[in-house]
N, C-alpha and C positions, 0 to 999 in steps of 0.2 A: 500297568506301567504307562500308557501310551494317557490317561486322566492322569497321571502324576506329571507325567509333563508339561502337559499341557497346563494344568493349573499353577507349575512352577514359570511354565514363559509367560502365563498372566502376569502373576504376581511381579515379575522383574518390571512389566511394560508398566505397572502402578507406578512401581517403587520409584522409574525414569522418567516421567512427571512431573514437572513442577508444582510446588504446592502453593508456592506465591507469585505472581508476576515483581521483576522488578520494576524502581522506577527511579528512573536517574534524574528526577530534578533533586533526590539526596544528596546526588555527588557533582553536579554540573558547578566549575567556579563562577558561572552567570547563569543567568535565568533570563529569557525573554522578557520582555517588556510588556505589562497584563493586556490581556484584550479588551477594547472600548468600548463602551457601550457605542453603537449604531446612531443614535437619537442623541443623547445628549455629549459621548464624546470623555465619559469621565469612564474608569475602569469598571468593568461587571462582575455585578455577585451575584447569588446564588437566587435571590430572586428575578433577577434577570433572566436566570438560563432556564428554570423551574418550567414554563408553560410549554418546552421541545423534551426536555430531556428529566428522565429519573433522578432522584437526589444522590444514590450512592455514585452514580456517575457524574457530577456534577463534584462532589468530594473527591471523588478520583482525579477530576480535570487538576484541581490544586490542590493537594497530597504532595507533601514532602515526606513521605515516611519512604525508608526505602523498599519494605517489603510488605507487598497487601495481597495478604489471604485471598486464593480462589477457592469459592463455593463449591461446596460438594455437590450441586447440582449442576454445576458449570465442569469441574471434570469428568465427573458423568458421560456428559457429550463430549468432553476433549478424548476418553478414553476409547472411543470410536476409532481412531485412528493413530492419537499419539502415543506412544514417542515417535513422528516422523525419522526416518530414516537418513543417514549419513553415509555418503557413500565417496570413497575413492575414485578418483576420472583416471582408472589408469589406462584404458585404451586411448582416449584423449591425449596423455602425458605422450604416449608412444607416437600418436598419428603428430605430435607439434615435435617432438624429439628437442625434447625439455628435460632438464634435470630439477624442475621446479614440479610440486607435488601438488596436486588439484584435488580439494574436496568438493563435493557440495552438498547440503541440506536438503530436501525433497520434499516441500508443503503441498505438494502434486495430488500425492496418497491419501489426501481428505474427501470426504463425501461430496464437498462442492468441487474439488478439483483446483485448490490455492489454496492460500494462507489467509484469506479473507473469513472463514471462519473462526478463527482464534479467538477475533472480536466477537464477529456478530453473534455468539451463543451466550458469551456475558451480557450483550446489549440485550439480546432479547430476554434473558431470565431476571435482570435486575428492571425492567418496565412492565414482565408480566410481577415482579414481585410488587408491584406497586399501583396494581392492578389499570394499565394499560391496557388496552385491548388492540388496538391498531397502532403500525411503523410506516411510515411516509420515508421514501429516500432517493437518492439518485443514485445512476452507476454510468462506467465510462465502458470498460469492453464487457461488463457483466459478470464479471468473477464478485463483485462487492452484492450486486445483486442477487444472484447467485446465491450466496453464502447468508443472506439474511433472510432470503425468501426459506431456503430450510432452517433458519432456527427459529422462523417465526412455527413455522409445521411443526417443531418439534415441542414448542413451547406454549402452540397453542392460539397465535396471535394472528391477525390479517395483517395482510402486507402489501401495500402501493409502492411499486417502483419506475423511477423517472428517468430512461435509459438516453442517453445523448442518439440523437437523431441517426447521425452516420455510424455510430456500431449497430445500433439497434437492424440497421440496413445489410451491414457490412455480416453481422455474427446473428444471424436470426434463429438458431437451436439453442444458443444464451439464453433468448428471451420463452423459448421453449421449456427448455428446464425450469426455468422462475414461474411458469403458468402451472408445471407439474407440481412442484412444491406448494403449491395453491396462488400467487403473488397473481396481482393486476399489473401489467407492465405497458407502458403509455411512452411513444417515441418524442422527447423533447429537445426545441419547444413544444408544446400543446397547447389548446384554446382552455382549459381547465380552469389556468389560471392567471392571473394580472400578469404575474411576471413572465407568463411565456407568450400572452396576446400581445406586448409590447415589444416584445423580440419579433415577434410574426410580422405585425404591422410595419416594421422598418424594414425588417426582410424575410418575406414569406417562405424563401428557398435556403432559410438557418439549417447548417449543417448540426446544432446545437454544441454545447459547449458542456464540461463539468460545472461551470459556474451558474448559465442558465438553469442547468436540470438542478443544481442546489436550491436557489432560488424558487423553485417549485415546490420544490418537496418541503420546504420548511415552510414558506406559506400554505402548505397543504398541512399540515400539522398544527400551526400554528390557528386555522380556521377549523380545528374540531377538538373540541374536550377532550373524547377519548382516543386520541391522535398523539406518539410523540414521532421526533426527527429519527434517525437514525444515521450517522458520519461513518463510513467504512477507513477512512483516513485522515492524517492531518492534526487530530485532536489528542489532546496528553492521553486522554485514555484510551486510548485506540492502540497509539504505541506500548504503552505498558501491557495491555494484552498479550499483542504480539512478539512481546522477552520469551515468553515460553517456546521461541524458538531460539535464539541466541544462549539461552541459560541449557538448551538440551543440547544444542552444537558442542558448546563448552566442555561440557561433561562427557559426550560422543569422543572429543576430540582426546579428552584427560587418558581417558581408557585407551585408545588407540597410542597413547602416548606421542600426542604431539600439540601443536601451537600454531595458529597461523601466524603470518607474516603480514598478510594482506587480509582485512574480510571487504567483500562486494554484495551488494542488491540495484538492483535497478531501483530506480526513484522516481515516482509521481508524485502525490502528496507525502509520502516517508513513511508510511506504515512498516514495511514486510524490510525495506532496509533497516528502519530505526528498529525494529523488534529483534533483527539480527543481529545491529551495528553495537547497539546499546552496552548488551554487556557486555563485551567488549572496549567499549569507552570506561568502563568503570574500572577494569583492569588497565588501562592507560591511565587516567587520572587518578587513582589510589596506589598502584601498585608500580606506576612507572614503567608499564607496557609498551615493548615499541613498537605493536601493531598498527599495522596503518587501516584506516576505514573509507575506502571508496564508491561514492553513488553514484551508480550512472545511468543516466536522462536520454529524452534524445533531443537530438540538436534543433529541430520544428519546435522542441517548446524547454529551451534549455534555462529553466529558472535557476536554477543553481551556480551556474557557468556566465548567464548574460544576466541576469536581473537585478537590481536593490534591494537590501534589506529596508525596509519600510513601514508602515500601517498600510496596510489594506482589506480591501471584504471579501470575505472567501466566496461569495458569490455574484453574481452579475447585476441584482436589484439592489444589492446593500442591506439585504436583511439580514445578514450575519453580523456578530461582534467582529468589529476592526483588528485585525491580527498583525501582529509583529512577525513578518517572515519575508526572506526571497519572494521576491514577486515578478508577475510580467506583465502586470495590473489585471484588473476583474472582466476591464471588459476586451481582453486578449482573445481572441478566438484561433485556436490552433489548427492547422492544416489536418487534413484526415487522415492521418498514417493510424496501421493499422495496432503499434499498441494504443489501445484508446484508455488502459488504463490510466496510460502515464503523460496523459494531454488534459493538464491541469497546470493554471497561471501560477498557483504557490506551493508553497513545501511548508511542513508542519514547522511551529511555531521552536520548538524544541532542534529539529534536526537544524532549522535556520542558523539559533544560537551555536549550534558545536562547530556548525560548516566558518561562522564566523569568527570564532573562538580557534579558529584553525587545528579542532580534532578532528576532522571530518573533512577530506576533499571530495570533491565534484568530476565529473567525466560527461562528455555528451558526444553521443555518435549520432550517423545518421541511419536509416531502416535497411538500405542495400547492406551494410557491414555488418550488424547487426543479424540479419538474417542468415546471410553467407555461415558468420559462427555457427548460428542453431542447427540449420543443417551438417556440420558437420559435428556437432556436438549429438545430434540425432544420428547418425550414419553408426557414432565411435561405440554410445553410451548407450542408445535403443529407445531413448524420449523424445519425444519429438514436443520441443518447450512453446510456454506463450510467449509470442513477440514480447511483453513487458520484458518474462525473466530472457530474454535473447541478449537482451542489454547487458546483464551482468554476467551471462556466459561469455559477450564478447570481448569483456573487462578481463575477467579472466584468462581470457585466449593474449589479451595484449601481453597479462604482466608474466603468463608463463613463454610467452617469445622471448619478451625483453631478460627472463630470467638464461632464457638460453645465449642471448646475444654476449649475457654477461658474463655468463658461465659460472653462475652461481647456483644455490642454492634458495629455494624458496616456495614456501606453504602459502596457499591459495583456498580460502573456502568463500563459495558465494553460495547464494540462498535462489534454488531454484524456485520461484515463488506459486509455479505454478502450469499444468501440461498446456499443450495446444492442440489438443485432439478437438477440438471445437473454432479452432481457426485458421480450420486447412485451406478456406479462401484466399487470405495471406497469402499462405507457401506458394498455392497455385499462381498468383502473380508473378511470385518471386520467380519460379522455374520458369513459368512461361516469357522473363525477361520484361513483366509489365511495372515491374514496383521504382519508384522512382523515388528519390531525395527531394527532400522540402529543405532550404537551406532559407534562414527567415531574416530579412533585411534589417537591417538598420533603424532605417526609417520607418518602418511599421513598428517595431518594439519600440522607437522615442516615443511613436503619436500614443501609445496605450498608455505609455506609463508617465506621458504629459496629463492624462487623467486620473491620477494616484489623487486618494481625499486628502486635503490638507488638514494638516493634527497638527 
C-alpha cells in the first residue's frame, strides 16, 4: 500500500508540471523595440548573439509562438523539486486582521534555494546540447549564481562566476555553496579583465555593480571558444522559463477554487515577477481579467517608479545589445542594501513594455519596511524570506491593510521567490537597529541618465 502511494503522489507531481513554458510576446498588443547592435546601432540577429549564447536560445529570445516545449531532460531536473508549493498566509491574514485572503507560491523549496533555477537548468542543457563546455556569468546577492553553478554540476559544464563586490562580502556562504557545486567565483570588479581594470583604475574601493560584473563575464565568454554567457534575468528567455511558476500558481489556485485580485513579485531585472506576473497578463489581455499585477523594487534603485523608457546597455562597458527598457542608465551604481539581487539599473525589455502599456504597475519601498514585513511574515508563516522576496511580502502586507481599511474583500498571491537562511547578516542589522534607508537624490539619477547612448 504505502509503494502504491507513493507512486500515485509521483505521478500527480508529473502530471502538475508544465510541459511548455509560456511566452507572452503571443499575446502582448506591443512588443518592445529590438535590441541594437552595440557597434553599429542597427537591430541584432542571430548572428550577432551566436558567439555568447546557444542557438535554440537565441530562438527563444524571439519566438512568438505561444507555447514552447520543455525538454524532457530539462523536467527531469525541474522534477527535483516541482510543482513548488502554494500556500495560504492564514496566520498572516490573522496577525494583519484582514478580511483579504493571502497566498503565496514558495520557489524557496528548490535545490538552489530560489526560483533562479528554472532557468538556469534549461540554459545549461541547451549549451551542453551544443557542445559548450564552460558558462561565464555574473550574480548580485548569489541566488542566480547559485542556481547555475548546480546546473552546470548537473549537466556537466564549468562555471565562472562574477559576484558583485559588496554581496560577495556581504553573503560569503553564497559564494560557498557556488565553489561546492564546483563554480570559480571572483569578487567584481576584478583585474581579469578590461572591463573590471577600468572600473578599478577610476575607483579602486568599487563596491561593484550588476552591470560591472555583466560586463565581465560576457567579455569573458566572449574571449574563449568554448565559453558561452549565461543571463539569470532580463532576457525573453529567462522569463519564459520562469511561467512554470505562474502557469502552476494558476492551476494551484483553479483547484483551491479561487483567483487572485492582486499578483506581486519583487523586481530586479523581471525574471521571477515576469514568470509569475505573465500568465496572468494573458488572462487580462485575452480574457479580460481584472487582476491587477504589482512589482516591487526598492527605492535605492527604483527603475520602474523613477526611470525612462529608453535604449540602453545592460551593462557597464557597452558590450551588450542596446535594450529598450526602464532604466537608471549603465553606469548607475546602487547603494549596498542588502537585496543585491534587485540592485540593477534596468528591467527586462518585455516587463518594461507591460509596465508601459499600463498592465503592470510598479511599487518601491525602502529596506527598513521591507524587512519589518519579513520578519513578521517569519514570526506568522515559519520562513524566514530573502530580502529580494521581503519586497513583495511587504506589497502584500500593504494591499491586505488597505483591503481591511476598506473592508472589503480581496485575493493576494505573491511569489516567494526565494528563503533567507543564507542572509542572516541582513536581519542581524535589522534587529540590532543598524540597517538604514538609502533614499537616492535627484541629482545623482539626472547625472547617470544625462549618460544614456543616443539612438
Amino acid at each position: 500500500m504505502i509503494k502504491k502511494l507513493s507512486e500515485t503522489k509521483i505521478l500527480l507531481a508529473e502530471k502538475e508540471i508544465p510541459t511548455c513554458w509560456y511566452n507572452i510576446q503571443a499575446d502582448m498588443p506591443n512588443l518592445p523595440k529590438p535590441p541594437l547592435h552595440p557597434g553599429t546601432g542597427q537591430p541584432v540577429g542571430p548572428q550577432d548573439l551566436s558567439p555568447i549564447f546557444p542557438m535554440e536560445l537565441i530562438k527563444q529570445e524571439a519566438s512568438q509562438e505561444r507555447w514552447i516545449e520543455i525538454p524532457e531532460e530539462v523536467l527531469e531536473i525541474y522534477r527535483l523539486w516541482r510543482p513548488t508549493p502554494l500556500y495560504r498566509a492564514r496566520r498572516l491574514e490573522r496577525a494583519l486582521d484582514t478580511p483579504a485572503k493571502i497566498y503565496y507560491k514558495y520557489e524557496g523549496v528548490s535545490p538552489a534555494g530560489s526560483h533562479k533555477l528554472n532557468t538556469a537548468a534549461p540554459q545549461a542543457y541547451y549549451n551542453k546540447k551544443e557542445g559548450v563546455k564552460r558558462l561565464a556569468t555574473e550574480t548580485g546577492a548569489g541566488q542566480w549564481g547559485t542556481a547555475l553553478s548546480q546546473a552546470c554540476s548537473f549537466f556537466g559544464l564549468e562555471c565562472t562566476v562574477y559576484m558583485v563586490k559588496v554581496s560577495y562580502r556581504q553573503k560569503p556562504y553564497r559564494r560557498s555553496i557556488m565553489e561546492i557545486f564546483g563554480a570559480e567565483v571572483f569578487a567584481s570588479p576584478t583585474n581579469r579583465t578590461n572591463s573590471g581594470r577600468q572600473v578599478l583604475e577610476t575607483d579602486p574601493d568599487s563596491p561593484g555593480s550588476l552591470g560591472i560584473a555583466i560586463s565581465e563575464a560576457v567579455e569573458d565568454a566572449a574571449g574563449r571558444e568554448d565559453t558561452n554567457y549565461a543571463l539569470g534575468s532580463v532576457l525573453n528567455h529567462v522569463l519564459l522559463h520562469q511561467t512554470v511558476i505562474g502557469l502552476e500558481a494558476k492551476e494551484q489556485m483553479a483547484r483551491a477554487g479561487d483567483y487572485p485580485d492582486v499578483v506581486i513579485g519583487c523586481c530586479g531585472g523581471g525574471s521571477n515577477f515576469g514568470g509569475t506576473a505573465t500568465p496572468f497578463v494573458h488572462d487580462k489581455i485575452r480574457n479580460g481579467a481584472k487582476v491587477r499585477l504589482v512589482a516591487a523594487e526598492p527605492s535605492a534603485c527604483p527603475t520602474l517608479t523613477r526611470g525612462p523608457i529608453a535604449y540602453d546597455f545592460g551593462d557597464v562597458a557597452g558590450l551588450t545589445p542596446l535594450l529598450w527598457m526602464y532604466t537608471l542608465g549603465k553606469d548607475f551604481i546602487p547603494p549596498g542594501i542588502h537585496a543585491g539581487g534587485l540592485r540593477y539599473h534596468g528591467d527586462a525589455p518585455l516587463l518594461s513594455q507591460l509596465v508601459h502599456d499600463g498592465l503592470v504597475e510598479a511599487r518601491a519601498y525602502g529596506q527598513t519596511a521591507i524587512f519589518q514585513s519579513a520578519v513578521l511574515f517569519a514570526k506568522n508563516e515559519g520562513i524566514v524570506p530573502a530580502p529580494e522576496s521581503a519586497h513583495a511580502i511587504h506589497c502584500a502586507v500593504e494591499e491586505a491593510l488597505a483591503a481591511r481599511e476598506a473592508g472589503e474583500a480581496r485575493t493576494i498571491l505573491f511569489n516567494l521567490s526565494g528563503h533567507g537562511l543564507l542572509d542572516l547578516a541582513a536581519y542581524d542589522n535589522f534587529l540590532s537597529g543598524q540597517l538604514v534607508d538609502y533614499s537616492l537624490p535627484e541629482e545623482n539619477l539626472k547625472e547617470a541618465l544625462a549618460r544614456l547612448p543616443k539612438v
